[in-house]
N, CA, C and O atoms as a Tinker XYZ file with bonds, in Angstrom:
   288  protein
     1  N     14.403000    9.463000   -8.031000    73     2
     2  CA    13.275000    9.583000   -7.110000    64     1     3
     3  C     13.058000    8.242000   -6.409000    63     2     4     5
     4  O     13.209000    7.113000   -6.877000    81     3
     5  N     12.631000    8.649000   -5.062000    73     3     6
     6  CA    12.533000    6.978000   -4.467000    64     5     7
     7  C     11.344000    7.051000   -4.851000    63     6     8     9
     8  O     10.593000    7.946000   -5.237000    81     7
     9  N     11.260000    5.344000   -4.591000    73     7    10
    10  CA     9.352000    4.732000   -5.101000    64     9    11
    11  C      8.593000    5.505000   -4.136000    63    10    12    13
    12  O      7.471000    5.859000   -4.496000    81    11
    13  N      9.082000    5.909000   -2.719000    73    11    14
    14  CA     7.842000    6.655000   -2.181000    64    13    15
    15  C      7.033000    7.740000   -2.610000    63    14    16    17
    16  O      5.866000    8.089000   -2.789000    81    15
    17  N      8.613000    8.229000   -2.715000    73    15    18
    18  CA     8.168000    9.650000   -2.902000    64    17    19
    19  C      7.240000   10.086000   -4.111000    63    18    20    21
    20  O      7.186000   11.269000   -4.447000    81    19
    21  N      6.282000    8.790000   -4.957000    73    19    22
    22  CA     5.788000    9.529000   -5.981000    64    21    23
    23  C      4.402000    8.850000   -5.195000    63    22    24    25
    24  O      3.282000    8.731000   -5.692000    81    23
    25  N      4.740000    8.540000   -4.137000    73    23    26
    26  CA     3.487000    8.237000   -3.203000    64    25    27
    27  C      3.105000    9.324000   -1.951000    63    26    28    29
    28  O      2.236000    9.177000   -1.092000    81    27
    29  N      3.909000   10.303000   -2.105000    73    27    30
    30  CA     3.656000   10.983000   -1.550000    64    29    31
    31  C      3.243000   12.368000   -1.720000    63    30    32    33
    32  O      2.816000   13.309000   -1.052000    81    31
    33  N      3.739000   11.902000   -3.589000    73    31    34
    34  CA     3.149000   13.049000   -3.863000    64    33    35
    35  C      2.146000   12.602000   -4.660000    63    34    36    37
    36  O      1.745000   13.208000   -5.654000    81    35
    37  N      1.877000   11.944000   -4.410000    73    35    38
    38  CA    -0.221000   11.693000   -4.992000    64    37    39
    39  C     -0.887000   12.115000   -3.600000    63    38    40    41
    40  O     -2.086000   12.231000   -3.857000    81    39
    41  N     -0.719000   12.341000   -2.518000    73    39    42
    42  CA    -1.223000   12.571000   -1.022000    64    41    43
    43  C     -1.675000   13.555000   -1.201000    63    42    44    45
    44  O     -0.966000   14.440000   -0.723000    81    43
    45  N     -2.928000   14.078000   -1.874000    73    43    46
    46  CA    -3.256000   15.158000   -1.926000    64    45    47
    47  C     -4.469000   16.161000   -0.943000    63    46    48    49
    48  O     -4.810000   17.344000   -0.926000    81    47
    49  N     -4.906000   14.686000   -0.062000    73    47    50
    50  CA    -5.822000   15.032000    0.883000    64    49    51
    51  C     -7.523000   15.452000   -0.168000    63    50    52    53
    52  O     -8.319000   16.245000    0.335000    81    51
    53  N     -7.778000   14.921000   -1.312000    73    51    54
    54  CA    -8.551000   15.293000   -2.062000    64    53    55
    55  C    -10.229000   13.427000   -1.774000    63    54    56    57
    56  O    -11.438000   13.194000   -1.793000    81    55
    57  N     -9.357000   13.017000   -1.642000    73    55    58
    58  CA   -10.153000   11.597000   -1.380000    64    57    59
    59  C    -10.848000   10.949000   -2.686000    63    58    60    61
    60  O    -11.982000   10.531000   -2.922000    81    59
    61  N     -9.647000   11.058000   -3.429000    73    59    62
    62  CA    -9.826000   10.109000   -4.794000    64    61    63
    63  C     -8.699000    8.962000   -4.794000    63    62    64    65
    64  O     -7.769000    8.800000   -4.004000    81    63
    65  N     -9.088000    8.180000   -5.981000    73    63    66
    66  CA    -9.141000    6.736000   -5.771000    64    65    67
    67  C     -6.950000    7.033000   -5.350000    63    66    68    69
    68  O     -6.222000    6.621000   -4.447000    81    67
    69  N     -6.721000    7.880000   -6.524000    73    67    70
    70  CA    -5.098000    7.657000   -5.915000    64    69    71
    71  C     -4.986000    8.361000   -4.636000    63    70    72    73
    72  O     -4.183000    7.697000   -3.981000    81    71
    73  N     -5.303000    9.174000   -4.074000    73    71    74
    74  CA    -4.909000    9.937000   -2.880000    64    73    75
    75  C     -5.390000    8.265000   -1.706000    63    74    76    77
    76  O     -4.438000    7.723000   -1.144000    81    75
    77  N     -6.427000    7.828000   -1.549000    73    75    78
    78  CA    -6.638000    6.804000   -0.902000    64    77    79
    79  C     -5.444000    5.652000   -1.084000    63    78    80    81
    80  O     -4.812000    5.005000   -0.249000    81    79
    81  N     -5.420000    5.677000   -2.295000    73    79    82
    82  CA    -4.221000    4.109000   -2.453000    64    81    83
    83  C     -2.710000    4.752000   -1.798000    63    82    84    85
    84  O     -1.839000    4.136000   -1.182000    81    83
    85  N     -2.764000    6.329000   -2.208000    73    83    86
    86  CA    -1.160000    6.465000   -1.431000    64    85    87
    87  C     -1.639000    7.095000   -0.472000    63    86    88    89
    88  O     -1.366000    8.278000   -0.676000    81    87
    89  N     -2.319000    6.967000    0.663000    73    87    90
    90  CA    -2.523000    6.742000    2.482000    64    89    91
    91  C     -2.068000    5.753000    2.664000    63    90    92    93
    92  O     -0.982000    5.652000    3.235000    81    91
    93  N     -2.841000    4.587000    2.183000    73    91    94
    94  CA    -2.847000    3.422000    2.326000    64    93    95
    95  C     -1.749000    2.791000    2.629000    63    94    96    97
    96  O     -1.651000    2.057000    3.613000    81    95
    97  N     -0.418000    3.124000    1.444000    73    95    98
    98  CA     0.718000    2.835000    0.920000    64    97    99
    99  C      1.835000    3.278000    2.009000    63    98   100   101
   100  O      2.749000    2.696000    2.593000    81    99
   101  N      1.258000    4.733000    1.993000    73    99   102
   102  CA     2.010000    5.368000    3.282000    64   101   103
   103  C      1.659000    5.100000    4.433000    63   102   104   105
   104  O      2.326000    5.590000    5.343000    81   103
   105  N      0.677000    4.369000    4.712000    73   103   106
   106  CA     0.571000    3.802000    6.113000    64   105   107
   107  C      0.997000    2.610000    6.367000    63   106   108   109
   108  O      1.427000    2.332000    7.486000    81   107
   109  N      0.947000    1.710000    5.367000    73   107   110
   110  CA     1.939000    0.366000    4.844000    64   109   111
   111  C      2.898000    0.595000    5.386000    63   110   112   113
   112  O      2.973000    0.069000    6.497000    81   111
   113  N      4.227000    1.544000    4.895000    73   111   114
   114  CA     5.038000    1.579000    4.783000    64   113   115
   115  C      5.567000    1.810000    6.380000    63   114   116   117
   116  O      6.432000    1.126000    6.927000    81   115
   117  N      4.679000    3.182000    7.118000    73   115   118
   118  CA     5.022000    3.242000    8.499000    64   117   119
   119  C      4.793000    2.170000    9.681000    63   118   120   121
   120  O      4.929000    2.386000   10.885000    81   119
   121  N      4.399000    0.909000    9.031000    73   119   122
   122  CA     3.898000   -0.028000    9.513000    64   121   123
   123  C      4.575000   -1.361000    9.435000    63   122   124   125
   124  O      4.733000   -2.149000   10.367000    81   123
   125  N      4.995000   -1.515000    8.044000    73   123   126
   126  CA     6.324000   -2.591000    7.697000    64   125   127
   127  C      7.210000   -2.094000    7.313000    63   126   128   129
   128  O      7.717000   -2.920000    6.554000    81   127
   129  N      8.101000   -0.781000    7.325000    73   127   130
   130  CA     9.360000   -0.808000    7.045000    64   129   131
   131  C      9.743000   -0.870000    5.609000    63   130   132   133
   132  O      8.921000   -0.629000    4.725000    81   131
   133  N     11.066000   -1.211000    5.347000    73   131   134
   134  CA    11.349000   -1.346000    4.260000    64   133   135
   135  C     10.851000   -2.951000    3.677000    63   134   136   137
   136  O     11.173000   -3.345000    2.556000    81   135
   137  N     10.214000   -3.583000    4.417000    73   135   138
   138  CA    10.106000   -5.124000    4.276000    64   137   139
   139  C      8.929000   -4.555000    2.841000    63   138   140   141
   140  O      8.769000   -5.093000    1.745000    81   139
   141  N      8.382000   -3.516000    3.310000    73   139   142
   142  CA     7.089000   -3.500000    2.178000    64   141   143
   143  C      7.605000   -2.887000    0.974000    63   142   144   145
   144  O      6.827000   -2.521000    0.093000    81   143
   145  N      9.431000   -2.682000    0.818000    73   143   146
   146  CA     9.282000   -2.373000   -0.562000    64   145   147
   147  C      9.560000   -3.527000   -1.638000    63   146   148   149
   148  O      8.950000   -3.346000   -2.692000    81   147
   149  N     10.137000   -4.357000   -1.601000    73   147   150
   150  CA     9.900000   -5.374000   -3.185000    64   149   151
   151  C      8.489000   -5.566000   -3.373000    63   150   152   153
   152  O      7.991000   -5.666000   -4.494000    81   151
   153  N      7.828000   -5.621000   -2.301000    73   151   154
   154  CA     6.185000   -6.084000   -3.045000    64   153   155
   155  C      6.024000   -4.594000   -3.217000    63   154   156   157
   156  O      5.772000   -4.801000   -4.404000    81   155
   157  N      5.947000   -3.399000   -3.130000    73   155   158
   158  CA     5.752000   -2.163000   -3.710000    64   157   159
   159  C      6.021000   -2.421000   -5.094000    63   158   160   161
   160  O      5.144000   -2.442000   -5.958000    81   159
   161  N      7.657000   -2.685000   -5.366000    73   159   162
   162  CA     8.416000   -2.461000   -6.587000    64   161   163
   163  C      7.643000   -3.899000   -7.274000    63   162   164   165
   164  O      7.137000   -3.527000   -8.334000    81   163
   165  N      7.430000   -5.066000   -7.105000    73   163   166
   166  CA     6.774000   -5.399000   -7.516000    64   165   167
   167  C      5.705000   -5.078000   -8.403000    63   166   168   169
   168  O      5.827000   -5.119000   -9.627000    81   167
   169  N      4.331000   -4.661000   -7.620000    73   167   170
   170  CA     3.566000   -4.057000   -7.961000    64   169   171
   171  C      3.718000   -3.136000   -8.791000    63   170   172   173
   172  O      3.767000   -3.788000   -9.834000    81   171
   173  N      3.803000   -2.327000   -9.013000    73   171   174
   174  CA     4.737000   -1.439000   -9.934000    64   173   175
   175  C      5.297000   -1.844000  -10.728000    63   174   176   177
   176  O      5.051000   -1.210000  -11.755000    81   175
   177  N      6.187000   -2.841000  -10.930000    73   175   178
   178  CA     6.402000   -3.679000  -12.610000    64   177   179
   179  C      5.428000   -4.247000  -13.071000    63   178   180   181
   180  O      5.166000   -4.281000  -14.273000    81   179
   181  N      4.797000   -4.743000  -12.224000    73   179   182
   182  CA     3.211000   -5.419000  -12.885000    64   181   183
   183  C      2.030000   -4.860000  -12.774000    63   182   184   185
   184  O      0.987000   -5.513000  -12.754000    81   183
   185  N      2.113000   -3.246000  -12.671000    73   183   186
   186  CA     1.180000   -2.578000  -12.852000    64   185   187
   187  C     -0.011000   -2.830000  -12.140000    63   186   188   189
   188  O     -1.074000   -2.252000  -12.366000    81   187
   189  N      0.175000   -3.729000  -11.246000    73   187   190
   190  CA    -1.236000   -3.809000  -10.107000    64   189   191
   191  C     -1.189000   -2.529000   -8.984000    63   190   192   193
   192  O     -0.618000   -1.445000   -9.100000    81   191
   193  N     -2.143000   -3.149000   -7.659000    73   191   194
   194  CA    -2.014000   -2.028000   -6.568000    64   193   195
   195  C     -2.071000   -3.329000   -5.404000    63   194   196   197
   196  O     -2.866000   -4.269000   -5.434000    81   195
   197  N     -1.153000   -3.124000   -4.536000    73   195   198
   198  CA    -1.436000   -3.640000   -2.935000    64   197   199
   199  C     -2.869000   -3.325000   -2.454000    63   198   200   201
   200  O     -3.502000   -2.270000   -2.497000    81   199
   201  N     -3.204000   -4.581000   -1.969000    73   199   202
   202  CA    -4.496000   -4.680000   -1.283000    64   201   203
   203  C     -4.765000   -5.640000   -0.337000    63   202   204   205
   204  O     -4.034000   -6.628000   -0.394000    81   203
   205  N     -5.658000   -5.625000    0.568000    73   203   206
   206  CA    -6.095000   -7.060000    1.738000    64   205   207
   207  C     -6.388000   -7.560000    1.070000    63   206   208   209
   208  O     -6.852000   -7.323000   -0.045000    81   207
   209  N     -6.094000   -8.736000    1.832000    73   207   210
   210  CA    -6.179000  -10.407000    1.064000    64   209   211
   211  C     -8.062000  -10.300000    1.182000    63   210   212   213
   212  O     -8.269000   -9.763000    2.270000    81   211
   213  N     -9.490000  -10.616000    0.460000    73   211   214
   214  CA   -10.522000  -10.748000    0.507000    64   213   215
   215  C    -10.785000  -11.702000    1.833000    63   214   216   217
   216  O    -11.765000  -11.594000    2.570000    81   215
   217  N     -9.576000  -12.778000    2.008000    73   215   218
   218  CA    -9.888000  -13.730000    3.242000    64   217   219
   219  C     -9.467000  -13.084000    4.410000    63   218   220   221
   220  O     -9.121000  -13.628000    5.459000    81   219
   221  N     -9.523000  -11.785000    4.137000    73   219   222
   222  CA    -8.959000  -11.340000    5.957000    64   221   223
   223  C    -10.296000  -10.073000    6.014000    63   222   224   225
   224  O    -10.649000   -9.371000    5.067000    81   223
   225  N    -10.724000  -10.068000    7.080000    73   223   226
   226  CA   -12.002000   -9.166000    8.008000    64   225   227
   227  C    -11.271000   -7.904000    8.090000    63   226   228   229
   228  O    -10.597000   -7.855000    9.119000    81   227
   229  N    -11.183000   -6.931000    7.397000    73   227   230
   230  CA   -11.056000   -5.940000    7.322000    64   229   231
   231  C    -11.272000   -4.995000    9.301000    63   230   232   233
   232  O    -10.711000   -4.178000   10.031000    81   231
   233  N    -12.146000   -5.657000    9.262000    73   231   234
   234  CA   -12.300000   -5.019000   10.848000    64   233   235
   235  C    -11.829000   -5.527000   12.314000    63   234   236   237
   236  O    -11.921000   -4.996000   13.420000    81   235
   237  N    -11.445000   -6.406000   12.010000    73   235   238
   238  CA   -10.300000   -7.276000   12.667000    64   237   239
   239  C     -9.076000   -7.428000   12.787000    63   238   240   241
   240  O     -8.574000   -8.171000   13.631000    81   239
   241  N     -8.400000   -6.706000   11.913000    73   239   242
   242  CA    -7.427000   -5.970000   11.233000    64   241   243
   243  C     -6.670000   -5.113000   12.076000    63   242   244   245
   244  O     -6.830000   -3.932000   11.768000    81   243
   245  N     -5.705000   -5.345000   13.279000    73   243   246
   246  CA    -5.463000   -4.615000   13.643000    64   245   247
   247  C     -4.072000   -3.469000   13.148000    63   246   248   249
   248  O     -3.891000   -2.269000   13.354000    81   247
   249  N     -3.447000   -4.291000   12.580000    73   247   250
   250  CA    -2.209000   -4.015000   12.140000    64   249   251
   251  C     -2.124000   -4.948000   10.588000    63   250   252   253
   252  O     -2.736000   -5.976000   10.299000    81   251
   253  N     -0.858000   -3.939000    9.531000    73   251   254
   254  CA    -0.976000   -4.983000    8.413000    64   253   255
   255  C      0.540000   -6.195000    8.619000    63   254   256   257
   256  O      1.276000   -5.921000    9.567000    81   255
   257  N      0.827000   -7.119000    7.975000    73   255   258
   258  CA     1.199000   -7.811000    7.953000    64   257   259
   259  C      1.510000   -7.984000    5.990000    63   258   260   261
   260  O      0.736000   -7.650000    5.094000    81   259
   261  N      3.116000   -8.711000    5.839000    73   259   262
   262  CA     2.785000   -8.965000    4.146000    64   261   263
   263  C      2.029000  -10.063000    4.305000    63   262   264   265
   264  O      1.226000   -9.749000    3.427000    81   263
   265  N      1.641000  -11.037000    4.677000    73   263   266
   266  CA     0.556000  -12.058000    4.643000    64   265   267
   267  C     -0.733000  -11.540000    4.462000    63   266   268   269
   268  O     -1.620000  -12.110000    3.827000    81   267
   269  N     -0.836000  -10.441000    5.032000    73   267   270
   270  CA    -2.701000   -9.821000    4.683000    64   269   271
   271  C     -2.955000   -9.605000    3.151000    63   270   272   273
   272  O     -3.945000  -10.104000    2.616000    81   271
   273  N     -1.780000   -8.633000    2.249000    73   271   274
   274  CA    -1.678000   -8.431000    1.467000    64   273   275
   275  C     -1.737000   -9.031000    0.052000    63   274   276   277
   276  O     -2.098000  -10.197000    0.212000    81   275
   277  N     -1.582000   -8.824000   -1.061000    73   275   278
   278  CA    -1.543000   -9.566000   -1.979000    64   277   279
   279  C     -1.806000   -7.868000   -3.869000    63   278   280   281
   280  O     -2.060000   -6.663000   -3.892000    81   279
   281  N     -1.635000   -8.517000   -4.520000    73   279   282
   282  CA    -1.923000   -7.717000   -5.458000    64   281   283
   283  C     -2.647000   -7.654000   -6.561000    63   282   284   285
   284  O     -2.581000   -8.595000   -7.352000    81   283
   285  N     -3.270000   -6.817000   -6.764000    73   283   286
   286  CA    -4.627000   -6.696000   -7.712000    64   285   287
   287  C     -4.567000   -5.870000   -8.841000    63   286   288
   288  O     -5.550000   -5.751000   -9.572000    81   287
């Protein structure tokens, strides 16, 4: 199974905490490419989740970047 695909199947359109983190993930992804998978696979060995950096304005935000990012 690729790493997405178990992100795509949490997409359940239900609006709980995993259906939100894999939008998120999946919008990541249509956004950086494959550049966003070692920090995926990352994350995932260390059991965190991708998230904005607290020092970036969420609403200012036009696009993501791996610099916005970081893991929690």
């Amino acid at each position: 199974m690729d790493i997405l695909d178990k992100y795509y199947l949490l997409r359940d359109y239900s609006g709980s905490p995993d259906d939100e983190y894999a939008q998120f993930i999946i919008t990541l992804f249509m956004q950086l490419g494959e550049q966003l998978l070692p920090l995926l696979k990352e994350s995932e060995k260390l059991k965190k989740r991708i998230r904005i950096k607290d020092s970036i304005p969420v609403e200012f935000l036009d696009e993501f970047s791996l610099d916005s990012l970081t893991l929690a």
